[in-house]
N, C-alpha and C positions, 0 to 999 in steps of 0.2 A: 863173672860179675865185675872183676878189677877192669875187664877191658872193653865194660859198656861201661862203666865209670868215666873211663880216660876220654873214651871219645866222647862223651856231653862234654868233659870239663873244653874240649879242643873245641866244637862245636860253639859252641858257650863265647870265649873268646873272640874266633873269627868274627861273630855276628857285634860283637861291642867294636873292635875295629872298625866295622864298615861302617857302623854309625857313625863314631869319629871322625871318621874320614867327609861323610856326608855334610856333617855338620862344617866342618871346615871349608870345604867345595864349597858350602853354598853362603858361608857366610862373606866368604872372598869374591862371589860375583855381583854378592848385594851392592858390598864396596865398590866393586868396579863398574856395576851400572849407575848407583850415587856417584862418582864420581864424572861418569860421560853424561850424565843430566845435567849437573853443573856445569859440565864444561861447555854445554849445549846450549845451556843460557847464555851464558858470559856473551858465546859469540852470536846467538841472537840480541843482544843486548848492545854486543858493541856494533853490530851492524845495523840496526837500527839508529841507535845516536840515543837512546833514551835508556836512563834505568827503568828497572821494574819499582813500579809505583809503593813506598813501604807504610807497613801498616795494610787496613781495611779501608779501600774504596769507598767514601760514601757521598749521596746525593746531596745537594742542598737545595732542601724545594723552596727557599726564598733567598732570591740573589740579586743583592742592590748595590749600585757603582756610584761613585762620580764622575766617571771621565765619560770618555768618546769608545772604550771596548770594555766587550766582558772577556773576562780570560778563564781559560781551562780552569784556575785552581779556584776561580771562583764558583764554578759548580759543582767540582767534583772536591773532596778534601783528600788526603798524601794523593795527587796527583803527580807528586817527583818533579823532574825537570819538566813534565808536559803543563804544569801547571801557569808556566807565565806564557805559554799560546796564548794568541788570540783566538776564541771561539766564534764571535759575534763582535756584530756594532751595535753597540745598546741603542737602548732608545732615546725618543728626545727628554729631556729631561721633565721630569713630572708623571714621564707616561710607563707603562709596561707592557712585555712581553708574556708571551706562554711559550716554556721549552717541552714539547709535546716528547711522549716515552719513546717511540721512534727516532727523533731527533738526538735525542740524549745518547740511544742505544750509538747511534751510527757513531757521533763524538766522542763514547770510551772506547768503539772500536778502532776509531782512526787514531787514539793514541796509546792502543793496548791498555787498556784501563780495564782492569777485574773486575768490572761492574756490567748487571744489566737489568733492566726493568722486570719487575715482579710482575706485572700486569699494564696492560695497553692504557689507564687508568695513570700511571705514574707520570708524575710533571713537575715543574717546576717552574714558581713568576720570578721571571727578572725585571727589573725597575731601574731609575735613574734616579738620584738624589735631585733637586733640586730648590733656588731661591725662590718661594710663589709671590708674586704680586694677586691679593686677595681683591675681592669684589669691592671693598671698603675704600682699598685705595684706589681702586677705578673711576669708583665714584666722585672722592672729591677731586680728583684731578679734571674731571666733568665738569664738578661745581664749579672750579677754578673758572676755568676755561668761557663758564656760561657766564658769570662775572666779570669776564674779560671784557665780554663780546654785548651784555647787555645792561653792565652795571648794578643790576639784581643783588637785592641785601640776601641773606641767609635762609629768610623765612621763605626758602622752596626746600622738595624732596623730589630726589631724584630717582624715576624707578627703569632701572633697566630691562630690557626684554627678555637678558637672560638672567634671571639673581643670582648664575653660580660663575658667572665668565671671571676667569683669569688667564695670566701666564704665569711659564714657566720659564725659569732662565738657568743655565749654571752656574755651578755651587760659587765659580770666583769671577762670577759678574754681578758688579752692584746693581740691585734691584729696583732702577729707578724705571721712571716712565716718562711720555710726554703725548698731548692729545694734538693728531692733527686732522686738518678737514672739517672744525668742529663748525657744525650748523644747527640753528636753532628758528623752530618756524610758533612765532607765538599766536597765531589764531590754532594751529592745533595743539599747540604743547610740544610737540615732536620735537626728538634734536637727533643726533648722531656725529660720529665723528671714528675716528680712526685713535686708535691706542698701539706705540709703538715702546718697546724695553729694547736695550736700555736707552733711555734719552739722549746722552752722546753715543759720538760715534757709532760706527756698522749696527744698521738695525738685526735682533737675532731673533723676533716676535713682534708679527702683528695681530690686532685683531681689533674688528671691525663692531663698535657698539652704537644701540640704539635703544632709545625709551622715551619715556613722558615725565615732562616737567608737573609736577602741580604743588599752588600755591598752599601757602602755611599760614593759619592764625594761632597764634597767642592766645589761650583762654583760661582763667580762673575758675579751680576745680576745688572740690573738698579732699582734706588730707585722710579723712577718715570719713564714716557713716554719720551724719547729720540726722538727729529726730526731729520731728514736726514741733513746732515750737521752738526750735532753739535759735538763739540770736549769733547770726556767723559773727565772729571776730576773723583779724587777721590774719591770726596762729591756725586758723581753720580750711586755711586757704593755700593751693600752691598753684606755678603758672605752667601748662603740658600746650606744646603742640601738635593741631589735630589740622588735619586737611581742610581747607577752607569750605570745599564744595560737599563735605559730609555735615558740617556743622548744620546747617538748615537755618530758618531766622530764630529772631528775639533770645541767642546765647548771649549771654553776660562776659563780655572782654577784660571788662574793666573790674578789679577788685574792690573799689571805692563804692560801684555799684550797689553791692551786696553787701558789703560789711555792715552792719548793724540790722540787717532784716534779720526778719522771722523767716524761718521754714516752713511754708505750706503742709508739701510732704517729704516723708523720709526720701532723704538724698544719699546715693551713692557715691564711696571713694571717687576719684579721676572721671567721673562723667561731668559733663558740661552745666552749665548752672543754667537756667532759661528763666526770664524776666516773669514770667508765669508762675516761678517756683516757690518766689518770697514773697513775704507782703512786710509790710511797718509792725515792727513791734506790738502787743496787744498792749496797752496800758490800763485800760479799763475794762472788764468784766463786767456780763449781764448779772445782775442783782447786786454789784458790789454798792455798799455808802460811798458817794465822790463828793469834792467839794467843788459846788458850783460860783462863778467866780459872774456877778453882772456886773459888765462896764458898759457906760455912760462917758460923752465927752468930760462931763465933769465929774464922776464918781465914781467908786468901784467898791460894790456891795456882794457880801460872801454869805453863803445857807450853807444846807446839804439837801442835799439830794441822792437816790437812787436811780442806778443808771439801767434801764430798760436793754440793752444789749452792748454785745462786746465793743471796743472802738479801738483803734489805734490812731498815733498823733496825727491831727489835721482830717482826722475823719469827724464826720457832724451824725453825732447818734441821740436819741430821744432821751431825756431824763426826766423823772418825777420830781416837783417839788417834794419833800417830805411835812413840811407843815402848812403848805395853801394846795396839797396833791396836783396841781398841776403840772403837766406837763410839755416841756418847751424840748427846742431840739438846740442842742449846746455841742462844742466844737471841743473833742478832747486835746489838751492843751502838755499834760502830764499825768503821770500818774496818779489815778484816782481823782483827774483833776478836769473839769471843764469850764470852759467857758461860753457865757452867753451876751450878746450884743443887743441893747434895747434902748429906744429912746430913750431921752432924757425926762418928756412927760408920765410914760410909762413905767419910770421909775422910781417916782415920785410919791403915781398913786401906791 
């Protein structure tokens, strides 16, 4: 029994040795394989010319410049030294690109970049910062020009053939302009002309514009909803320019016009006022007592009367005497007021 005792305890032993031993073996080739991978990089690394990229690779799916290139670290972020590459020439300024998942892929490849597209699906816009000269300022530099050329006051509008044309210029050129070639054919309206940025020196943007001149009126409009009846004043009134050839006839230009009429019918904010719309004030009302006024070269005799229907100033409407019930046609002169014109025999009796 002592001597199967002894040989477990020997048994027993050996086998914890050879683990130890194992465990040591292998933790010294882990080492020594970490250490020839690192050293496998280095010199991949220095034989290439480029570190490895530090940090997480990532895309940047909107990439916008000002200059003349896009570079590696603008698409990719810890691009390391690969990052002041040039990748691309951007584009002209105002415009963009599409950097397709293909394209992208081939670019982290060619600079060892730990990066690669999730799906065919991945992309990224690159763009160009720049100065825009807008439609507005195209336009009056047009108007300019058609003023140059024909003397033309203000009251035209000018409508271009395209409403969105512009340029674009870069970020450190002032964004001036200047129109050349400008023609102008007045039985069609037609004009054109050439738009060069920047105005001095080396042109860096053309572009070629065309549209139609037409003319503009001045017209007096209500500032708000006018009801039937009401007497415009001044304060009721503002001046909007409207195309000449939309207006139609008998619109009202002139504010002097209209001020103190009556409203026919309800009148809308900024629509055009049309000579049709007002009439003279009502002064006198059908059934109203008015005081009837007869002159005579030599005299001027007063009644009352009843006025047979409505009249405004200088309108000739019927009234009843009230105590001889006759009725004459008398010229409303004021309020509640008219007058009648009758010989001197006739006025006697």
């Amino acid at each position: 029994m002592m001597r199967l005792k002894l040989v477990y305890a020997l048994l027993l032993a050996g086998l914890l040795l050879a683990q130890t031993a194992a465990v040591i073996l292998g933790a010294g080739a882990v080492q020594a394989a970490s250490k020839d991978t690192d050293a496998e990089t280095v010199r991949q690394s220095t034989d290439e010319g480029e570190d490895v990229a530090p940090g997480i690779v990532q895309l940047n799916p909107i990439v916008e410049v000002d200059n003349d290139f896009i570079r590696v670290g603008d698409i990719f972020t810890n691009a390391g030294k690969a990052g002041a590459k040039v990748a691309l020439r951007a584009p002209k300024p105002g415009k963009e690109t599409t950097l397709t998942a293909v394209w992208l892929w081939k670019l982290a490849r060619a600079y060892r970049l730990d990066w690669r597209p999730t799906s065919k699906h991945d992309f990224a816009m690159a763009s160009r910062k720049s100065r825009t000269i807008d439609t507005d300022t195209i336009s009056r530099a047009i108007g300019d020009s058609m003023f140059d050329q024909t003397g033309d006051d203000d009251l035209i509008e000018l409508i271009l053939d395209d409403p969105r044309a512009s340029l674009h210029l870069p970020m450190n050129v002032e964004p001036t302009i200047r129109v050349d070639r400008f023609r102008y054919d007045s039985a069609s309206g037609r004009f054109s002309g050439v738009v060069i940025a920047p105005a001095e020196g080396r042109a860096l943007e053309k572009l070629i514009v065309a549209g139609r001149v037409h003319r503009m009126a001045e017209v007096a409009v209500p500032v708000g909803r006018l009801s039937k009846g009401h007497v415009i004043r001044n304060r009721d009134l503002e001046i909007i320019r409207f195309r000449a050839d939309k207006l139609g006839q008998n619109v009202v230009s002139d504010p002097s016009m209209v001020v103190g009429m009556a409203v026919k019918r309800s009148l809308r904010a900024g629509k055009p006022i049309r000579s049709s719309d007002v009439h003279p004030p009502i002064l006198v009302k059908k059934g109203d007592r008015v005081t009837v006024v007869y002159r005579t070269a030599k005299m001027v005799l007063t009644t009352q009367g009843r006025a047979m229907q409505n009249g405004a100033a200088g309108e000739t409407i019927p009234v009843q005497n009230t105590q001889s019930l006759a009725i004459l046609d008398a010229e409303v002169v004021g309020s509640n007021k008219v007058s009648v014109h009758i010989g001197d025999r006739l006025a006697l009796n």
